[in-house]
C-alpha positions as CSV (number, residue, x, y, z in Angstrom):
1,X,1.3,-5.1,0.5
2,X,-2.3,-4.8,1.4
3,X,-2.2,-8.6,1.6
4,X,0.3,-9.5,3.2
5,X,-0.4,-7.2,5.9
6,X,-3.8,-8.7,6.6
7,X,-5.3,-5.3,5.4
8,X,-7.8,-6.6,2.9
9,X,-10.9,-8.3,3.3
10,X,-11.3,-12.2,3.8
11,X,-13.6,-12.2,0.9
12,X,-10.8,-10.5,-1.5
13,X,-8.2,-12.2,-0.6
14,X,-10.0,-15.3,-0.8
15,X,-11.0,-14.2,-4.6
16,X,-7.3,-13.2,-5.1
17,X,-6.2,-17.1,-4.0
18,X,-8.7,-18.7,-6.3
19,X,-7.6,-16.0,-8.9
20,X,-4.2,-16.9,-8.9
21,X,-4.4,-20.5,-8.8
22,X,-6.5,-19.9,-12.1
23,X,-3.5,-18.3,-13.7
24,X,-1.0,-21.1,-12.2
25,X,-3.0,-23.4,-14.1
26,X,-3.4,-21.2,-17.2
27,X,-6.8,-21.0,-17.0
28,X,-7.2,-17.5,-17.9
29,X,-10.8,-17.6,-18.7
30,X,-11.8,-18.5,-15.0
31,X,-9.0,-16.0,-14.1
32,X,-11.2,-13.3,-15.6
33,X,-14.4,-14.3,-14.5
34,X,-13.0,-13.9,-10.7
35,X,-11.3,-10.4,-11.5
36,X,-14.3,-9.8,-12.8
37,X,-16.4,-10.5,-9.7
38,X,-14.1,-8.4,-7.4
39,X,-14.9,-5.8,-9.7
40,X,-18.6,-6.3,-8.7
41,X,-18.5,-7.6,-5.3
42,X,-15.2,-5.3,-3.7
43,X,-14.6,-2.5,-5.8
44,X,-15.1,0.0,-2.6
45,X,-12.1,-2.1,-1.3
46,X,-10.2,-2.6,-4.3
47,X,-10.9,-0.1,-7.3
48,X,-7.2,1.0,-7.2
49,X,-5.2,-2.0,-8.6
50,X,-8.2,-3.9,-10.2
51,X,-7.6,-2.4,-13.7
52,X,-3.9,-3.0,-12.7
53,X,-4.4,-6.9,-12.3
54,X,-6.7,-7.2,-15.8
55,X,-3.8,-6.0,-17.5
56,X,-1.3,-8.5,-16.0
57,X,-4.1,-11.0,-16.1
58,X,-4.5,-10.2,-20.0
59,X,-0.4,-10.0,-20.5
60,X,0.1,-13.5,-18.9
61,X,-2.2,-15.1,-21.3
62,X,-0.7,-13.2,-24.6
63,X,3.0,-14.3,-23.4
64,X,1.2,-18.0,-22.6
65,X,0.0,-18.2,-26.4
66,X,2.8,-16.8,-28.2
């Protein structure tokens, strides 16, 4: 929601783009490393669904290899 309102930051939603077009592509590894450097770089701004999007991060990519 935060998103689509225009209520996040340039730099996190620009993360979030590159994040997801990581997962689009299956490449889960890069996926990570971004989610990983919002963790570092915008965790003031986005602590409260970053363990939220590991998780569906880490589900895609168990559903993708089964």
């Amino acid at each position: 929601a935060k998103l689509n309102s225009g209520d996040i930051s340039k730099n996190a939603s620009d993360k979030l783009l590159q994040l997801c077009q990581f997962i689009d592509t299956g490449d889960f590894t890069n996926a990570l490393q971004v989610q990983v450097l919002l963790t570092t770089t915008e965790w003031d701004e986005c602590q409260s669904w970053l363990g939220s999007l590991k998780r569906m991060i880490k589900t895609k990519q168990s559903v993708r290899l089964s």
